[in-house]
Backbone as CSV, one residue per row, in Angstrom:
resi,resn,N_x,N_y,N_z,CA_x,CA_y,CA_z,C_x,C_y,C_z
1,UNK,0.846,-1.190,0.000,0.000,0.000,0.000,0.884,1.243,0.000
2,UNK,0.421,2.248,-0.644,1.116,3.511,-0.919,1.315,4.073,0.132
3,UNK,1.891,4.988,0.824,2.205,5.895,1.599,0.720,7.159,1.769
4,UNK,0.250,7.654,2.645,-0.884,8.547,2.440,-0.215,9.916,3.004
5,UNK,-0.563,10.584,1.329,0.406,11.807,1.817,-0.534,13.127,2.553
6,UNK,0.077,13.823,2.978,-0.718,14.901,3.616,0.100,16.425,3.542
7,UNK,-1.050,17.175,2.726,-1.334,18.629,2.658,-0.956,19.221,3.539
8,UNK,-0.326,20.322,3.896,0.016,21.199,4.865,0.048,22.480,4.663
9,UNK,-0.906,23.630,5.217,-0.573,24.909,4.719,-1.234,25.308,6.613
10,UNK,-0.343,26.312,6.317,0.333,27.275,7.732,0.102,28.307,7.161
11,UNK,-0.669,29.613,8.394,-0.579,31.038,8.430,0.046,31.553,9.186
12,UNK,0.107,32.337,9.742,-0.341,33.488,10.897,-1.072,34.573,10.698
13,UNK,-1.619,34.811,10.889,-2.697,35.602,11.040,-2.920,37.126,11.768
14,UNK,-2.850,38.063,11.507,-2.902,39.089,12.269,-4.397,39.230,13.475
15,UNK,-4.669,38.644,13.965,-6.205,38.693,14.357,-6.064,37.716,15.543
16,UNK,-6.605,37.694,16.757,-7.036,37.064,17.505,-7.973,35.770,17.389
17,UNK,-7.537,34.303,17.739,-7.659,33.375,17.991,-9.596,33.146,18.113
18,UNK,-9.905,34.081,18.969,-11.094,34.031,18.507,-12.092,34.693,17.449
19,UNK,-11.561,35.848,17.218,-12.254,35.981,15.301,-11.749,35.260,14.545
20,UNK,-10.391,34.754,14.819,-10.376,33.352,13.155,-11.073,32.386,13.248
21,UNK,-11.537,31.975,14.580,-12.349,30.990,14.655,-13.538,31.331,14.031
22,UNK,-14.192,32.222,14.484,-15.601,32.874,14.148,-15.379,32.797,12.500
23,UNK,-14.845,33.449,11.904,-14.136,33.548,10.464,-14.526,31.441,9.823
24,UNK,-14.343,30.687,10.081,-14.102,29.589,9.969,-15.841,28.821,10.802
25,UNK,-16.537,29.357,11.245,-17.406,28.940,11.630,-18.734,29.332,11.917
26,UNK,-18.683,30.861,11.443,-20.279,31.354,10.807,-20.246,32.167,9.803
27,UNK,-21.449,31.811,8.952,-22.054,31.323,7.610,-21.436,32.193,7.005
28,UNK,-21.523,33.417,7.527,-21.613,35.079,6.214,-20.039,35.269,6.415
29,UNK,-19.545,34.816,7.461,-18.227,35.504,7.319,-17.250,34.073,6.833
30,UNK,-17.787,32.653,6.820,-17.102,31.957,5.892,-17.439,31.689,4.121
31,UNK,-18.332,32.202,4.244,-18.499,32.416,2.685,-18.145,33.472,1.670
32,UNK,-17.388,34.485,2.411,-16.687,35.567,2.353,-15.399,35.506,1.676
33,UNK,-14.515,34.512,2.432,-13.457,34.055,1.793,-12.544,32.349,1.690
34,UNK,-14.083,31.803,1.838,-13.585,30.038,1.426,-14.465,29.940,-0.097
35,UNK,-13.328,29.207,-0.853,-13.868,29.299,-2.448,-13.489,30.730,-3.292
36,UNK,-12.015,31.031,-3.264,-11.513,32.093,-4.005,-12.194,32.208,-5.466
37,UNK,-12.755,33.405,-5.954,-13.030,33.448,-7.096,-14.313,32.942,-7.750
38,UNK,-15.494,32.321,-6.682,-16.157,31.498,-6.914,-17.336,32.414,-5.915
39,UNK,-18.592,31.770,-6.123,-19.609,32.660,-5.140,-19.499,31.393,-4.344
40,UNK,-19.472,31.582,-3.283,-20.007,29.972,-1.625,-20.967,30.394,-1.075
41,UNK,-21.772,29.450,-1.317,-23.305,29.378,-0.962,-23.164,28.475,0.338
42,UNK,-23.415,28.878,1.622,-23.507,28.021,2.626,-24.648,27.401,2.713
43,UNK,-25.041,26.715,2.650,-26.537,25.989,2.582,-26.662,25.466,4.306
44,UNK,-26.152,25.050,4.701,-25.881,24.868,5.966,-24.661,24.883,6.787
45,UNK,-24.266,24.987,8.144,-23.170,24.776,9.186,-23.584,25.115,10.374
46,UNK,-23.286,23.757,10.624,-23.437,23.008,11.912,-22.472,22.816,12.723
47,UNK,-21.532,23.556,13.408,-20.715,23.183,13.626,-20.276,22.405,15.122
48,UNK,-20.461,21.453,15.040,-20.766,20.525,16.362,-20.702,18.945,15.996
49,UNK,-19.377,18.465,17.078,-19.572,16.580,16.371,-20.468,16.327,15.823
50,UNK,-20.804,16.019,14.576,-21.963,15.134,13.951,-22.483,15.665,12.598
51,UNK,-21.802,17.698,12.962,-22.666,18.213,12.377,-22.364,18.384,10.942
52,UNK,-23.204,18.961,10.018,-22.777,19.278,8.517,-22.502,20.848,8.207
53,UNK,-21.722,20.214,7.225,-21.344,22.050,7.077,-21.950,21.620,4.933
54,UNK,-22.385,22.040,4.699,-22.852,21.517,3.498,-23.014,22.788,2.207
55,UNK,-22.133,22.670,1.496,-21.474,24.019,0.798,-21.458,23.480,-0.515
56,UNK,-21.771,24.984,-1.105,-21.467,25.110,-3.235,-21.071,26.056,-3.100
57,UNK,-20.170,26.090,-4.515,-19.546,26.779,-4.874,-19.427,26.809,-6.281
58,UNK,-20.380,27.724,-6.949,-20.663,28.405,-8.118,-19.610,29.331,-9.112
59,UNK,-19.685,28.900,-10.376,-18.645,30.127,-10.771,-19.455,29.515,-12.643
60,UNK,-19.696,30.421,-13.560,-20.585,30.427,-14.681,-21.367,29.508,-14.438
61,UNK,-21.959,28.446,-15.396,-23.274,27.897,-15.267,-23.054,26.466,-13.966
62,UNK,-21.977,26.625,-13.613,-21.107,25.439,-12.952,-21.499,25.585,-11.478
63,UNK,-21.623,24.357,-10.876,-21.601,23.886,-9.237,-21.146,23.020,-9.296
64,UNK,-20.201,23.036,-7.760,-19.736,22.338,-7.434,-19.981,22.149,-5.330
65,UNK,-20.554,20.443,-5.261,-21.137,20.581,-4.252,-19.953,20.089,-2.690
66,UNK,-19.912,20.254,-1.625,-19.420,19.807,-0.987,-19.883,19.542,0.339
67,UNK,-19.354,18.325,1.270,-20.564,17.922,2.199,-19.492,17.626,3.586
68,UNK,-19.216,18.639,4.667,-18.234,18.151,5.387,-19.052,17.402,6.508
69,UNK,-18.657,16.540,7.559,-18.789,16.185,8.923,-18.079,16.268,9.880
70,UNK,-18.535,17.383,10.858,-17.637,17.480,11.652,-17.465,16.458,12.869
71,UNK,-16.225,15.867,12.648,-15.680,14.851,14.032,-14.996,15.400,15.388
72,UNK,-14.724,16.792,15.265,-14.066,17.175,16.578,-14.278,18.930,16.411
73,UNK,-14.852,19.035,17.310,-15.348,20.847,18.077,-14.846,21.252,19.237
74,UNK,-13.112,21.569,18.945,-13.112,22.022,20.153,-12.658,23.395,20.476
75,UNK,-13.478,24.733,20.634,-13.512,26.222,20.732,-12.620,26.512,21.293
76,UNK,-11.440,27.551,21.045,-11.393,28.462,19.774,-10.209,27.575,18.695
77,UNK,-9.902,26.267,19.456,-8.099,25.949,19.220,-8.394,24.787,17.880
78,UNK,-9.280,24.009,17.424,-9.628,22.751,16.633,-10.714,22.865,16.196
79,UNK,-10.867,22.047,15.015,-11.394,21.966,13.968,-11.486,20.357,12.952
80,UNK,-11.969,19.441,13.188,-11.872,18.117,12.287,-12.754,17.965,11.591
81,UNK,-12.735,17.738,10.817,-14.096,17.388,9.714,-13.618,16.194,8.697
82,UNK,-14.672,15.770,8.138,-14.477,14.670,7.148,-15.184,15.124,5.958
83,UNK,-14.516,15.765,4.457,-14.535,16.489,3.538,-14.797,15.632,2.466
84,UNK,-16.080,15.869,1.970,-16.138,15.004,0.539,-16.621,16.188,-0.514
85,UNK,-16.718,15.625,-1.889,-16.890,16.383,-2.961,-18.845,15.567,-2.805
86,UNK,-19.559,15.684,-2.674,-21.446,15.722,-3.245,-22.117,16.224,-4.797
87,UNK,-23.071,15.335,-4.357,-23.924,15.351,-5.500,-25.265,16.562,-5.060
88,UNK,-25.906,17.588,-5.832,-26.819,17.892,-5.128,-27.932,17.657,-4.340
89,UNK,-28.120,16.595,-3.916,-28.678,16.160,-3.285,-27.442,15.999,-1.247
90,UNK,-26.948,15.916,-1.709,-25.550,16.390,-0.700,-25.407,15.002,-0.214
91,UNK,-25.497,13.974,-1.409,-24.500,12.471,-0.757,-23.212,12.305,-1.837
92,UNK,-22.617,11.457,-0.797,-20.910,11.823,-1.171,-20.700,10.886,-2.723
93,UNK,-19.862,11.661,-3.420,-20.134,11.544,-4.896,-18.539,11.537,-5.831
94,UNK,-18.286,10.563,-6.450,-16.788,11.345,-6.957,-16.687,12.590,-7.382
95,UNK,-15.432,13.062,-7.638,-15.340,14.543,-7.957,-15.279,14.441,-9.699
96,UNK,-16.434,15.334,-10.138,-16.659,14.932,-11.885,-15.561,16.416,-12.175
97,UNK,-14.614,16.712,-11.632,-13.672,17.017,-12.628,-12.001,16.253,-12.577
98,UNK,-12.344,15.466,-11.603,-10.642,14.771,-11.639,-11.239,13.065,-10.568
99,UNK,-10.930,12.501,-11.650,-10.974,11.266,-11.344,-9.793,10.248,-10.434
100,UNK,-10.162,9.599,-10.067,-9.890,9.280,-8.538,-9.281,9.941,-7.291
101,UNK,-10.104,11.420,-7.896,-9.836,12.533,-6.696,-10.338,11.657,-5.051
102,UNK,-9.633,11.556,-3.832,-9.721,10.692,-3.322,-11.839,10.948,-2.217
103,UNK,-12.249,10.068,-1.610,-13.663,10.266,-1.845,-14.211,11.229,-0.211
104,UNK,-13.205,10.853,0.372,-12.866,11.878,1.495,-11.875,12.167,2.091
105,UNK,-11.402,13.476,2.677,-10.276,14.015,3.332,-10.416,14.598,4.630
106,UNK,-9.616,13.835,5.577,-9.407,14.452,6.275,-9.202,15.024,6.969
107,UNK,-9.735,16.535,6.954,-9.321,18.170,7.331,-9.262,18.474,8.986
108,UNK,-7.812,18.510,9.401,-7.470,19.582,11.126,-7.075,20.814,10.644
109,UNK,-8.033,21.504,11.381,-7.545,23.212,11.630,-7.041,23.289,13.090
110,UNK,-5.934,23.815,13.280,-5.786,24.061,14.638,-5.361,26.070,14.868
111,UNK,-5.518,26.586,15.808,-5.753,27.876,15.809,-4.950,27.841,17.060
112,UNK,-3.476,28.488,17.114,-2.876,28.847,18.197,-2.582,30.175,18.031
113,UNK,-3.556,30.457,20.014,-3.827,32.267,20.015,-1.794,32.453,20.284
114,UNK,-1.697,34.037,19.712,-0.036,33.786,19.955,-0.919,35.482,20.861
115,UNK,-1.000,36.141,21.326,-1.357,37.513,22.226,-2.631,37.755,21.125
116,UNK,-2.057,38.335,19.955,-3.554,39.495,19.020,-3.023,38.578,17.669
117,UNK,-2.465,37.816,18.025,-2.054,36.890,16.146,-3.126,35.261,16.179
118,UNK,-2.893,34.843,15.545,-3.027,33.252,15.950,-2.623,32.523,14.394
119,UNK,-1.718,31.626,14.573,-0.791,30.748,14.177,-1.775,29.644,13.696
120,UNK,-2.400,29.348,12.158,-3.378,28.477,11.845,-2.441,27.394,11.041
121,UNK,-2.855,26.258,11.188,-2.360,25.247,10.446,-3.582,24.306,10.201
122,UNK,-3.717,23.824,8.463,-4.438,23.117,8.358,-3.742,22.115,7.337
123,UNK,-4.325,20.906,7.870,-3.697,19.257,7.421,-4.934,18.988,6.273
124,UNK,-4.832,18.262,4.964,-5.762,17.648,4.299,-5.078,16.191,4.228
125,UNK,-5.845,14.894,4.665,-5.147,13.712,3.933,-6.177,12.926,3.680
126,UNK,-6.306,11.886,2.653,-7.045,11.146,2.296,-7.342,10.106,3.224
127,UNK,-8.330,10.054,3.300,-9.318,9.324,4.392,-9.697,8.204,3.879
128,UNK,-9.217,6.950,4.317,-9.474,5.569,3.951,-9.535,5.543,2.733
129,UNK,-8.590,6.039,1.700,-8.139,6.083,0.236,-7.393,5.136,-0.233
130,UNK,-7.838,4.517,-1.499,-7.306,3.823,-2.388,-5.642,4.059,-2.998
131,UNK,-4.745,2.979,-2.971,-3.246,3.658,-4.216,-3.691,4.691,-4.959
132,UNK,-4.672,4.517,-5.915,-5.197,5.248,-7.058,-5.563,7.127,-6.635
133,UNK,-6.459,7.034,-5.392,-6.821,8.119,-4.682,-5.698,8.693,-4.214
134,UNK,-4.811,7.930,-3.451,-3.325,8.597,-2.643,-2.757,8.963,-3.761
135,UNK,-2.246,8.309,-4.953,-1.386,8.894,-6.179,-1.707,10.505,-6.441
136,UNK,-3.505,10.097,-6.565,-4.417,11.307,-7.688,-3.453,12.849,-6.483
137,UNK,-4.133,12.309,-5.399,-4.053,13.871,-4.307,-2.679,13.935,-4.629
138,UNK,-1.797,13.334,-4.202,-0.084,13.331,-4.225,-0.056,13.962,-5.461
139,UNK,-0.301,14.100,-6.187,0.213,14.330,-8.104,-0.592,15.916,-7.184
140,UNK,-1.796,16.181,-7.526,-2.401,17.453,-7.219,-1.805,18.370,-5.932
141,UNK,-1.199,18.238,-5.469,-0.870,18.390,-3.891,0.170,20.087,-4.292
142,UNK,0.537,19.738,-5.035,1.496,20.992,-5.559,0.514,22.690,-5.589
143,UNK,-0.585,21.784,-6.520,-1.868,22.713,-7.019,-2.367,23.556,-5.959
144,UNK,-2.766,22.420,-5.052,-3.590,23.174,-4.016,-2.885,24.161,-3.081
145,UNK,-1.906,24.647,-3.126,-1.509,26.280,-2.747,-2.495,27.009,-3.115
146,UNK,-3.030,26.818,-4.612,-3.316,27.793,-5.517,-4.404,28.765,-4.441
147,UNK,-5.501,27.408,-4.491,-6.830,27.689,-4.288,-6.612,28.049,-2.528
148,UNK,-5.866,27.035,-1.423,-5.759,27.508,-0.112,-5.412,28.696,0.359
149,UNK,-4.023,28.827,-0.173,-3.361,29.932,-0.115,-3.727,31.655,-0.736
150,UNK,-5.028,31.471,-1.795,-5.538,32.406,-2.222,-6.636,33.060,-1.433
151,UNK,-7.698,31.416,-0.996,-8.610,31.969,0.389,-7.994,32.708,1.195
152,UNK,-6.477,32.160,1.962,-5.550,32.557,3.568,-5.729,34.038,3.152
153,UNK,-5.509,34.349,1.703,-5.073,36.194,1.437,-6.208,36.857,1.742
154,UNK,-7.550,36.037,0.861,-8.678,36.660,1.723,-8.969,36.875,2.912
155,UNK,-8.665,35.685,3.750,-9.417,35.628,4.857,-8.530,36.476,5.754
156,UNK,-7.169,36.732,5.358,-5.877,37.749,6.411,-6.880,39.053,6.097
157,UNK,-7.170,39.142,4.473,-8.308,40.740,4.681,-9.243,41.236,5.594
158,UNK,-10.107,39.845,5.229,-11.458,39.855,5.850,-11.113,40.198,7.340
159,UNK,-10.197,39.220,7.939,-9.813,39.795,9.480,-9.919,41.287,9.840
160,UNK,-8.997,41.937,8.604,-8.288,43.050,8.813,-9.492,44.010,9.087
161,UNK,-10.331,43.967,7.825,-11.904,44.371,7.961,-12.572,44.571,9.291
162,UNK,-12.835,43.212,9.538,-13.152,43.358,10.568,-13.205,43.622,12.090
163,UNK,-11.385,44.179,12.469,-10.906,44.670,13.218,-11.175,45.899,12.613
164,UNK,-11.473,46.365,12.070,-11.810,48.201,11.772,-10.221,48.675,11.430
């Protein structure tokens, strides 16, 4: 069996430990800047063991659905969820633009307050994934700066914003 590789992207953050959290866990201010370039429709978030966070993300005649579960809530410092790509109907579905994109990931946020900063790190790894799935992410793994690292720029704004 392949090795299961894992995603890593790190901030810091100018903002206090508890607005990044908030930032990351209600509706209007995560749809603000998760899904760079794209409109995010929160349809729901729940954020509590069990709960769903159940998200699209629109850009021309195109959706694309996504269906997380959260496995661990713990305020202001963690974040676990189990990340799939959905069908609209919001059951878990391959991803119809990259094939054996793996069928879930996953996702720790952890949020360390440093005084008025907080130090975010988030992990993606394939979740009970196939060779085929571990290869696909591993090959893509380069990519996803693109799209993470473009939200982080937003969301360092959005902070900024919202500290006045």
């Amino acid at each position: 069996m392949s090795e299961t590789p894992v995603y890593v992207i790190a901030r810091t953050l100018d903002a206090p430990a508890a607005l990044v959290w908030r930032s990351w866990t209600e509706p209007d201010l995560l749809a603000r800047w998760y899904g760079p370039n794209v409109e995010t429709i929160v349809h729901k978030l729940d954020v509590r063991v069990g709960g769903l966070w159940l998200n699209e993300m629109k850009w021309g005649g195109n959706s694309n659905f996504e269906r997380v579960e959260y496995t661990e809530v713990s305020p202001p410092e963690r974040l676990v969820w189990l990340h799939s790509t959905a069908d609209a109907d919001w059951n878990i579905a391959p991803n119809p633009m990259m094939e054996n994109w793996p069928r879930v990931l996953l996702t720790v946020v952890t949020f360390q307050a440093d005084g008025d900063r907080t130090h975010l790190r988030l992990t993606w790894t394939p979740h009970k994934a196939s060779a085929a799935e571990n290869a696909c992410f591993a090959a893509a793994m380069a990519g996803l700066d693109k799209g993470w690292g473009s939200g982080m720029d937003i969301l360092a704004d959005l902070l900024a914003e919202l500290q006045g």
